[in-house]
N, C-alpha and C positions, 0 to 999 in steps of 0.2 A: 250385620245390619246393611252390609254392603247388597250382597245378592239381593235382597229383596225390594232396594231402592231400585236397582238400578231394573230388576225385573219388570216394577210400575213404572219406570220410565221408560220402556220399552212396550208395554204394553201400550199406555199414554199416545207416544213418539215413534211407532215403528211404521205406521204410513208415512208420518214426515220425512222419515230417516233414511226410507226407501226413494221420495223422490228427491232429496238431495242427493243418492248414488244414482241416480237419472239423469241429476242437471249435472255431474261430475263425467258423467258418459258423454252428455252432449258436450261439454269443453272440451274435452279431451278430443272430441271428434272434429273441434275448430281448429285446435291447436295441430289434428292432421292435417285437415285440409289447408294449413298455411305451410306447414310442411311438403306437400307435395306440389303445392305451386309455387313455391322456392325455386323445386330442379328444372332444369333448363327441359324446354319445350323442344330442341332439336332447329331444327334450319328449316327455310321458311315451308318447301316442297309440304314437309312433315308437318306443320301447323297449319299449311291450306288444307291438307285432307281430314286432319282431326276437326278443323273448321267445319267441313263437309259435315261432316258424323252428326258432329255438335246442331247442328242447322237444323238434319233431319230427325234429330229424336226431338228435340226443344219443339216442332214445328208438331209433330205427331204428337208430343205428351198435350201439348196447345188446346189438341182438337179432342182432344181424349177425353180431355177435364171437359168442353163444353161439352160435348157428348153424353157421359156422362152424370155431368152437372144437372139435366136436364132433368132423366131420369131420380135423380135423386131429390129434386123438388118438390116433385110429384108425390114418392113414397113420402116425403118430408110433412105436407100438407095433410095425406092420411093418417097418417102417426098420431098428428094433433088432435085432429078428431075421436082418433079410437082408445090412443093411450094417454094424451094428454102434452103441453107442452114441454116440458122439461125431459120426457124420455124422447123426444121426435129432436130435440135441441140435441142430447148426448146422441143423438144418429149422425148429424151434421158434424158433430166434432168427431165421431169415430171414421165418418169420409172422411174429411177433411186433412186427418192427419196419418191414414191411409197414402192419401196421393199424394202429401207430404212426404213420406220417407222415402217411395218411390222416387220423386221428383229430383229431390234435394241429391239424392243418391247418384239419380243417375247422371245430375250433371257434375257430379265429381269425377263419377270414373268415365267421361268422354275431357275431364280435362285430361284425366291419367294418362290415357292411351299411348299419343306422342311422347311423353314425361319416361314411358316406362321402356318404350323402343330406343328413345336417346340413353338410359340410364346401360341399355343394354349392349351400349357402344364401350363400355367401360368395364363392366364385368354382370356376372349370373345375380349374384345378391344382389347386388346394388338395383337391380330391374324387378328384383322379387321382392324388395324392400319397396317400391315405389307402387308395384302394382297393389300389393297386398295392404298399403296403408289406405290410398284410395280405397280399395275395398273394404275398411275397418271404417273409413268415415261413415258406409251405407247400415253396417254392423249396428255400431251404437248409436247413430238416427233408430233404427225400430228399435231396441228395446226401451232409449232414453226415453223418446215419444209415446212410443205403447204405455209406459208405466206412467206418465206426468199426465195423461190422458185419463186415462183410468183412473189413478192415485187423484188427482184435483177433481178430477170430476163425481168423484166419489163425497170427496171432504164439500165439497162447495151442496153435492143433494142432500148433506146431513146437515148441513145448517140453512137451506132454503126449505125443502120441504121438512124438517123439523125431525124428523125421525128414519134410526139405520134402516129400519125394513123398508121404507119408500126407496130412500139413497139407493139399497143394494138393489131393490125389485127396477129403477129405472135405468141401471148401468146394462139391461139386456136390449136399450133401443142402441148405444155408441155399441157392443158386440156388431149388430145388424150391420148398422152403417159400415163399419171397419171390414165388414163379411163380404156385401152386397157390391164394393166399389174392389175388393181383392179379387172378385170374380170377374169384371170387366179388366181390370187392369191385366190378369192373366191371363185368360183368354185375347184380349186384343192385344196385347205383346205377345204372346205366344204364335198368334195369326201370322202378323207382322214378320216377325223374324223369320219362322219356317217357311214361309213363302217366297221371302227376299233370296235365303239359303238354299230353298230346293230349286226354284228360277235358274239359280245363279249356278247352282254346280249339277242341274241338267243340260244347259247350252255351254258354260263354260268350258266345263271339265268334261265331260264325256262328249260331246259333240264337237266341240273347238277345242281341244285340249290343249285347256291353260290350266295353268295352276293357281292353286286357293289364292284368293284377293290380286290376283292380275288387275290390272288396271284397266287393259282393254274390255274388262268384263262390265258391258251396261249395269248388271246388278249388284256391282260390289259393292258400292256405297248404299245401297240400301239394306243390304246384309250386316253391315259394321252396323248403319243405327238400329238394324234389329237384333243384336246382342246387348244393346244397353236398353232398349224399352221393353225387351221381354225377359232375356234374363240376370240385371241388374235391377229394374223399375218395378217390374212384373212382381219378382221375388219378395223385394222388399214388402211390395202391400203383403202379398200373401204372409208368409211371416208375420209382417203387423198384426193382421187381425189372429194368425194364431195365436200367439204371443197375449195379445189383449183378451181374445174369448179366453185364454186358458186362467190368465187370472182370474177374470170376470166367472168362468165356472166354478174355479176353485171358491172364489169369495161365496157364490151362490150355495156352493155345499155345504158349506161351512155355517153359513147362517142359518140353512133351513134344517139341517142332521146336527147340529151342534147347539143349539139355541140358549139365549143369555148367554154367548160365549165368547167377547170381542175379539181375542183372540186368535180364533179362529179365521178372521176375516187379517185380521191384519200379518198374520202370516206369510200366504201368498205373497203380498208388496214386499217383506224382508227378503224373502228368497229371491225375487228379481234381484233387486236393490244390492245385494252381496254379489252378486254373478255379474255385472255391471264391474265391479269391483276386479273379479276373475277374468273378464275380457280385457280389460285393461293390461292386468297381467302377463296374459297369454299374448297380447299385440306387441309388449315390450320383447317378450322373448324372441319373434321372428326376426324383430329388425336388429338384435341385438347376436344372435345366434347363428353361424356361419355354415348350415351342412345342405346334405341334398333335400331339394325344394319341400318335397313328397313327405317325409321325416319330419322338418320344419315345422310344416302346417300341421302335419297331428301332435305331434310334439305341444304346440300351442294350446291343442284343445284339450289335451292333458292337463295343460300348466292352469287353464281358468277351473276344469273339473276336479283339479285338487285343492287350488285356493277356495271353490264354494264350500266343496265337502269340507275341510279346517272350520270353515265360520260359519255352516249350518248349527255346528254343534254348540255354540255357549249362546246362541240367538234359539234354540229350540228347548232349551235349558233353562235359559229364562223367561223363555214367554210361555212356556207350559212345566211349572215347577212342580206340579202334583199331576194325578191320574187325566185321563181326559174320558169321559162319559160320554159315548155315542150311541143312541139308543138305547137297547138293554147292555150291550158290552163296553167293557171297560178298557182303555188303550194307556200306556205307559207314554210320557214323552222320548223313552229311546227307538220306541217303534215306529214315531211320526217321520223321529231323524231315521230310522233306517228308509221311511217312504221317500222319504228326499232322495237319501243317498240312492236307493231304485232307479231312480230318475236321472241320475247322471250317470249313473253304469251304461244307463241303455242308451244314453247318447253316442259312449262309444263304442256299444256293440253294434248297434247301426253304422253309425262311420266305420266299422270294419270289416261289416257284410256286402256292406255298397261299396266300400272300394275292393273289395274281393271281384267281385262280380263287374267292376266296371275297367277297372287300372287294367293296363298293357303288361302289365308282370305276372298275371295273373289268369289261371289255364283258361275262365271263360271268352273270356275278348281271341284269345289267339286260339281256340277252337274255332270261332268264327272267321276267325282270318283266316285258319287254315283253310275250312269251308268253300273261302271265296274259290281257290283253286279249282274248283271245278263248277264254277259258275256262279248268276246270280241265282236261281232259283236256290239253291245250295248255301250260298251265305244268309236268305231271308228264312229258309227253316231254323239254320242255326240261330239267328239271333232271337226268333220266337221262341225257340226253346229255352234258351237261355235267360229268354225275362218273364216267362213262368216258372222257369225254376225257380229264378232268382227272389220268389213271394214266400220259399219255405219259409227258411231262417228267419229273416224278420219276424212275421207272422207269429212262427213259435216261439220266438222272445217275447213278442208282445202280450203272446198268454202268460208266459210268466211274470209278466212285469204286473201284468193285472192280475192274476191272484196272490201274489206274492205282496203287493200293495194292498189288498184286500183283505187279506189275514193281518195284515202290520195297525189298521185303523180304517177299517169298511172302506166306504165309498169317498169318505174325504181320504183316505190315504190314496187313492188312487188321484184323485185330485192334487195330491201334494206331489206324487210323483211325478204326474204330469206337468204341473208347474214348475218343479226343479229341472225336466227336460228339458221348457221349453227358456228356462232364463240364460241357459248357454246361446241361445239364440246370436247374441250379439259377439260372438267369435264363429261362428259359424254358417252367420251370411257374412259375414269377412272372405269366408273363401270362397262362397259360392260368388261376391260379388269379384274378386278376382279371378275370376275366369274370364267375363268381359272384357275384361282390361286386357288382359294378357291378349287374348282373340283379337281385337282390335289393334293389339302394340304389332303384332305379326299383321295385318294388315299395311299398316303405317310401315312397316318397316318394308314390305313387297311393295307396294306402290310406290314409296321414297328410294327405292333402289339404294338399299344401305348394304353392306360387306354382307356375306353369307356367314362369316360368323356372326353375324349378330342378328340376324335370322333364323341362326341354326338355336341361339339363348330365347328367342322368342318363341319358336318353335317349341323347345323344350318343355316351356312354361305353360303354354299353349294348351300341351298335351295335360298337364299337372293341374291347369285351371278345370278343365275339360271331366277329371278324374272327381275334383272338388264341387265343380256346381253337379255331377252328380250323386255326389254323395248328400249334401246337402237339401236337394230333392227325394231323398232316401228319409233322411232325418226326417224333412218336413210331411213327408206323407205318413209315418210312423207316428209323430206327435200330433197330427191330426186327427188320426185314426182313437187315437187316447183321448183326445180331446172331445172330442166326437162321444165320443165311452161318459165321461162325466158329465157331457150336458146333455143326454137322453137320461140321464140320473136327477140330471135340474128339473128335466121333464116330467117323471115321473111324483118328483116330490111338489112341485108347484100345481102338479095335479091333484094331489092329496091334500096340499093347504089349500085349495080354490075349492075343492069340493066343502071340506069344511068348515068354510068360511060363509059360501051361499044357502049349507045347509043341505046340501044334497046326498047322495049316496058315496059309501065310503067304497073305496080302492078295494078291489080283493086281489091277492094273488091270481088264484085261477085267470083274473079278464085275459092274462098274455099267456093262456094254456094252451099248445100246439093244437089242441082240440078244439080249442076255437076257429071255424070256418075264415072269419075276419081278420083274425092273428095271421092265417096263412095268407090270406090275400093280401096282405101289407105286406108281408114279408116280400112277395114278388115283385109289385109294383116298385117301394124300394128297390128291389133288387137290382130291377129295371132301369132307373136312373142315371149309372154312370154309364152302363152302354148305352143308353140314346143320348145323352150326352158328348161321350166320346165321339159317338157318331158324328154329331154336328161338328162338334170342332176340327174333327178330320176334314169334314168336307170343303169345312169352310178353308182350309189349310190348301186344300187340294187343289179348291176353284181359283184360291189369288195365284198359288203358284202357276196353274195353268196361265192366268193372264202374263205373268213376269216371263215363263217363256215365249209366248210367243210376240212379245213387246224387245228380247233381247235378240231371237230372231232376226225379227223386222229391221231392228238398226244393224244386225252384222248383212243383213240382206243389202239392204240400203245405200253403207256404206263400208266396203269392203275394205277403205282403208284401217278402220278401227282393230284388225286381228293383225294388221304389219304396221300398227303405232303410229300410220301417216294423219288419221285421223280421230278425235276424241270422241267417247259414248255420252250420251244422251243419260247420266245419271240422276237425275233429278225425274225424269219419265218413269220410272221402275218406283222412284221412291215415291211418286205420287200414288200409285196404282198401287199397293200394298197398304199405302196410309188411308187411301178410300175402303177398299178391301175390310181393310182388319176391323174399322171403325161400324163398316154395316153387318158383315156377321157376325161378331160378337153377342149383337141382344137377344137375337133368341136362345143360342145356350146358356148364357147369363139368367137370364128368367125363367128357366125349367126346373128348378127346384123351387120358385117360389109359385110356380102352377101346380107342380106335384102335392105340397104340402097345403095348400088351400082347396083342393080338390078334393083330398084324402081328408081333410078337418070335417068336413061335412057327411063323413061315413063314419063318426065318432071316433074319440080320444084312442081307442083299443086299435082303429083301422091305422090311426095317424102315427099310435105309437111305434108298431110293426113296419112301418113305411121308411120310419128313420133307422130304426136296428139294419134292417135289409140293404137301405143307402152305405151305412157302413160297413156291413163287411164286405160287400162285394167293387163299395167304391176301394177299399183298403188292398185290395187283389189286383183290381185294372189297374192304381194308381203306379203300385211297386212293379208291376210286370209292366206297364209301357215307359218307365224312368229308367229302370236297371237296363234292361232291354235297348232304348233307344238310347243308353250310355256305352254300351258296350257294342253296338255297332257303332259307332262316331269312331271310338278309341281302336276298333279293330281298322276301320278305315286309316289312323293315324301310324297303327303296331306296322302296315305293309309300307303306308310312306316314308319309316324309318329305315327301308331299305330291305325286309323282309316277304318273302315269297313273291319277287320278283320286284318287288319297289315299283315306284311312280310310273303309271304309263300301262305296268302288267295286265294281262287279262283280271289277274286278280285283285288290283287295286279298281276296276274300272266294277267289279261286283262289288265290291266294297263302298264302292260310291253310292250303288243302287242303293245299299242298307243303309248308309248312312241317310240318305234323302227319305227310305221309310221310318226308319228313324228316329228323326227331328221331329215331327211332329207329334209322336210318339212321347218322346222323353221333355219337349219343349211347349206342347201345348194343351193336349186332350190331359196325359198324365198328371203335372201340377196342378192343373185348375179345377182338378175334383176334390182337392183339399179344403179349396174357400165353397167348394160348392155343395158340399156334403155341411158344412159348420149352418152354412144360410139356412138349410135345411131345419136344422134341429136349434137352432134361436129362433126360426121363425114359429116354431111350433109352439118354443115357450112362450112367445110372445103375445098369442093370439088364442091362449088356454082363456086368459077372461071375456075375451070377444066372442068366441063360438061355443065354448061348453058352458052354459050356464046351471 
């Protein structure tokens, strides 16, 4: 009598049950943040500069959101018109709490910074405890947000507009919103910071040769606040809206391949809702666990990917106690649970391929360092090679995670896997948002002129953040790519209910036959996409750093004393000119998928469909090869600074720098921001099947 009580009350209560493990994330992430602003801030040097940081990301995220804000008005007014208001409403709350996670996030880890360099006056853990909690507050911000988001706004359109099919059909305007505002926030962080960075260690470091976060460097403090509003702020949104489309997909597969089947929808929410649970876990372990940093951190991701897989199983159990009927085939509930469990394997075979490929322990990074030794042309082959290599593995995991989920329960099992992926989320921008931290504590710590050992622990960590936020962008472009996979599946099925529903002609296989002239032409234009995209955002990268050097130039021109410390730089100059910068290129690559896809609508559904497939695989290729790529030039730049093939200063740390500065842009702006801009894509198409194909 028990099992099958408790099964209707899980059926009942497992949306609710999932955002009480939401609102359990978000305390928990209070209860860090009064943690981390406990430990002492350091002496005053060290809190005027974290002041500095603080000033300039608060001041850019300011300008961001009106920017922004504007933009999203606009869409916001159209929505009402086309779809109506309650889905143009869930648009505004899927921004909203977007720049929410990002926001909140980042001013946690700009309070970290000093927190984590003073902690490191004391010892290694104690600084990797401080960095790394700050960066668990940014963690369970997205996922707790994402799900309370989704989860209430879900419950709240089944009892306004009266029925689940409305509810689920208006949760794809909060995807957009969540998508739309992840692509500006990544792109203009992404801007921002690569240009503060390449500015700053083309006059710096190679020209004036000083070293990383010198104080005499005009551009350093615009560099610190561009690690926290591109990759702390930046992240987070992205994430977010993964995170949120991936439920939001999974719910939509689930209702339209599953039907009459509550179940199915309320799934996804439990699967966040437990891993919530797993992060928590995995966050006690680091602070509670004493080894080298590197171990630690995965060790973590371990600890939350064990605890979900335990409590996937008597929640899968009871919320599918008999067969489950998807179309003609028939799925068992141990093969849903193995679709889950898919889905956290490949979290950590990603996390193990990216850190293969990006870590200093490991032959790619110090091929490249070796490389540098004979020059830069020589270190920038290597590291191209090396971040196309670096799109096998992934890639062929990703096919097996996709048929292998596909054989387990069609296309919602691939949905479920994706889902299960993506709820590790909230222990895994823990580390990527610890790398800022850490970046900035070695900052704080050079400009404060604190002991070399405690520079050398900053350092350390530095390098370990460094490892993490690219792994992390690994992850993320992997789980987007999957995601991206079940909502061209949204696509297809929302086209088959819309057609008959209007009455019109039914779906054939054949329309996406290679033989079709239009099939292929989508395929390209797609194709198209993330390289003219990339393009843009490179250039846009290119142009501000252009200004940032010769703006640092100008004041070392100027005033001579600033490189013999008789005189102070002009940092607020640099940090202007990268915050104007980043804020005006951003919109037009931000808007090029939503040209592509309203352009392609009107050369019908068959040209539109092929336009998103081609967006994905080839965004899924640039994405991995410019992350891996530009992590493993950073970290080869770090592998010689640690004193190898000539250390600081050598010919070959100074080609080192060359790749590092090709890069950043590479791994920090063009590469992540084709994750939210590939999603815009394929929600925009769903969204816009009853507006243009009638």
């Amino acid at each position: 009598m028990i099992v099958p009580f408790l099964a209707a009350l899980l059926l009942r209560s497992g949306v609710w049950l999932a955002l009480l493990c939401a609102l359990v994330g978000l305390g928990f992430a209070y209860y860090l943040i009064r943690l981390v602003i406990s430990c002492s801030p350091g002496n005053e040097r060290m809190r005027q500069i974290a002041g500095a940081v603080q000033e300039g990301a608060k001041a850019y995220l300011n300008r961001q959101i009106a920017s922004v804000g504007l933009i999203a008005a606009i869409i916001f007014v159209i929505l009402i018109f086309a779809k109506g208001f309650y889905t143009s409403f869930g648009f505004l709350i899927g921004a909203a709490c977007s720049m929410a996670a990002g926001y909140v996030g980042m001013r946690i880890a700009v309070l970290s910074n000093c927190r984590t360099a003073q902690a490191a006056m004391n010892s290694k853990h104690a600084a990797l405890r401080v960095a790394f909690n700050g960066g668990a507050v940014t963690g369970l911000l997205v996922v707790g947000l994402a799900l309370l988001a989704v989860g209430l706004y879900y419950k709240m359109g089944e009892a306004i507009l009266g029925s689940q099919e409305q509810a689920v059909s208006s949760l794809v305007g909060l995807a957009l919103g969540a998508s739309l505002i992840s692509v500006f926030a990544r792109l203009g962080g992404g801007i921002y910071t690569k240009a503060a960075d390449v500015g700053a260690d083309l006059v710096g470091k190679i020209e004036s040769n000083l070293e990383e976060d010198d104080p005499r460097n005009p551009a350093t403090i615009a560099d610190n606040v561009g690690d926290n509003v591109g990759d702390c702020a930046g992240m987070a949104a992205d994430v977010f809206e993964t995170y949120a489309v991936s439920v939001i997909g999974a719910i939509l597969v689930g209702f339209l391949t599953i039907p009459k089947s509550p179940e199915a929808v309320v799934f996804p929410f439990l699967l966040g809702g437990i891993s919530v649970i797993g992060a928590i876990a995995g966050i006690w372990w680091v602070n509670f666990r004493e080894t080298n940093p590197t171990q630690v951190l995965v060790e973590a991701v371990t600890v939350n990917g064990l605890v979900s897989a335990i409590l996937y199983w008597p929640a899968t159990k009871l919320l599918f106690p008999g067969a489950i009927q998807i179309g003609q085939s028939t799925y068992t509930p141990d093969q849903l649970y193995l679709s889950a469990v898919i889905g956290l394997v490949m979290t950590g075979i990603i996390v193990t391929i990216t850190n293969y490929y990006t870590s200093t322990s490991f032959r790619p990074v110090r091929k490249i360092a070796l490389a540098s030794e004979t020059g830069h042309a020589t270190n920038i082959i290597a590291g191209l090679a090396i971040g196309q290599q670096a799109t096998a593995l992934p890639v062929l995991f990703i096919g097996l995670a996709i048929i292998s989920s596909y054989y387990c329960a069609g296309l919602y099992g691939i949905a479920i896997a994706v889902m299960s992926m993506l709820s590790m989320a909230g222990i895994i921008i823990s580390l990527d948002a610890f790398g800022p931290i850490t970046d900035n504590a070695g900052g704080v710590a050079v400009m404060s002129d604190l002991p070399k050992s405690t520079r050398a622990i900053t350092d350390e960590l530095d390098a370990v953040g460094n490892t993490m936020k690219a792994v992390t962008k690994g992850y993320a472009i992997a789980s987007a790519g999957l995601a991206a996979l079940v909502l061209f599946g949204s696509y297809v099925s929302e086209l088959r209910a819309h057609f008959s529903a209007v009455g019109g002609r039914e779906m054939q296989s054949s329309d996406y036959s290679l033989e079709q002239p239009q099939v292929v032409i989508g395929l390209f234009i797609g194709g198209l996409l993330p390289f003219l995209f990339s393009s843009f955002s490179m250039q846009a990268v290119g142009k501000a750093a252009g200004a940032v050097v010769k703006e640092v130039r100008r004041q070392v021109q100027a005033k001579p004393g600033i490189l013999t410390g008789t005189e102070t730089p002009e940092y607020g100059n640099c940090v202007d000119i990268v915050t104007k910068a980043a804020l005006k290129e951003m919109i037009v690559p931000a808007l090029l998928p939503v040209l592509f896809v309203v352009v392609a609508s009107f050369f019908g559904y068959v040209v539109l469909g092929a336009v998103l497939v081609g967006t994905i695989v080839t965004g899924l290729f640039v994405a991995i090869s410019m992350t891996s790529g530009g992590g493993a030039w950073d970290n080869a730049k770090k592998y010689i600074e640690e004193g190898n093939h000539g250390g600081k200063g050598s010919p070959a740390h100074q080609a080192a720098v060359t790749g590092d500065t090709v890069g950043d842009p590479y791994k920090d702006t063009a590469g992540p921001a084709i994750n939210p801009m590939i999603k815009v894509a394929n929600i925009l198409a769903i969204l816009i099947i009853p507006i243009v194909f009638k």
